[in-house]
N, C-alpha and C positions, 0 to 999 in steps of 0.2 A: 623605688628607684632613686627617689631624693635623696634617701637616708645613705645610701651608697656613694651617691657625687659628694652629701659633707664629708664622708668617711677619707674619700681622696684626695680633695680641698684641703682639711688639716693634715695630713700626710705629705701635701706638696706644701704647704708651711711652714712645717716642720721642717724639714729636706732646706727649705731655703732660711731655714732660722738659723741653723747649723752652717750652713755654708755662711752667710753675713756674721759668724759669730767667728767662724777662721779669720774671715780679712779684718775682724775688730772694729766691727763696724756696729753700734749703739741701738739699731733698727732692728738688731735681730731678735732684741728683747720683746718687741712688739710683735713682730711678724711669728716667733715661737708663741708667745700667748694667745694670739690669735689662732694658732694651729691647733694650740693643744682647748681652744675654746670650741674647735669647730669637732676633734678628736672626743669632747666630753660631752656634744649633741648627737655625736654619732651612736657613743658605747649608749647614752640613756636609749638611745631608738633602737641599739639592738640587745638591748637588757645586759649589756656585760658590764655587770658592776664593779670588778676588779680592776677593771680599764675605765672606769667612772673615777674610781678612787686615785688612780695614777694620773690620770690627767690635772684632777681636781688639783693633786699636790705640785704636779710641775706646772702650775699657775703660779703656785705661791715661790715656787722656786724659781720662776721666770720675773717677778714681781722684786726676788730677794735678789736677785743677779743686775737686775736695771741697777738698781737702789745703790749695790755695790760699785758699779761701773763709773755711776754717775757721783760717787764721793771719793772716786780719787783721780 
């Protein structure tokens, strides 16, 4: 049942990474890493490694988008 509540915790991080990232708001970098950290606990608990790999990389792209934001 845990594994299920992270599954929807980064789902609704996600969902609000996305909306914070319309109003151009700097937080959303955060609040999506954190979604897709909670999204890459969930795929190892349910073995889906394709969606381990996807998360893994929109870390790194959540990581390269701050970096972006915050140099100009």
């Amino acid at each position: 049942m845990m594994i299920v509540i992270t599954g929807w915790i980064g789902t609704l991080m996600i969902l609000l990474g996305y909306y914070l990232n319309a109003k151009k708001k700097t937080s959303s970098w955060y609040i999506w890493f954190l979604g897709n950290m909670f999204m890459f606990i969930y795929s190892m608990g349910i073995q889906a490694f394709p969606q381990v790999a996807l998360a893994v990389v929109l870390m790194g792209l959540n990581i390269y988008g701050y970096i972006q934001w915050k140099n100009k």
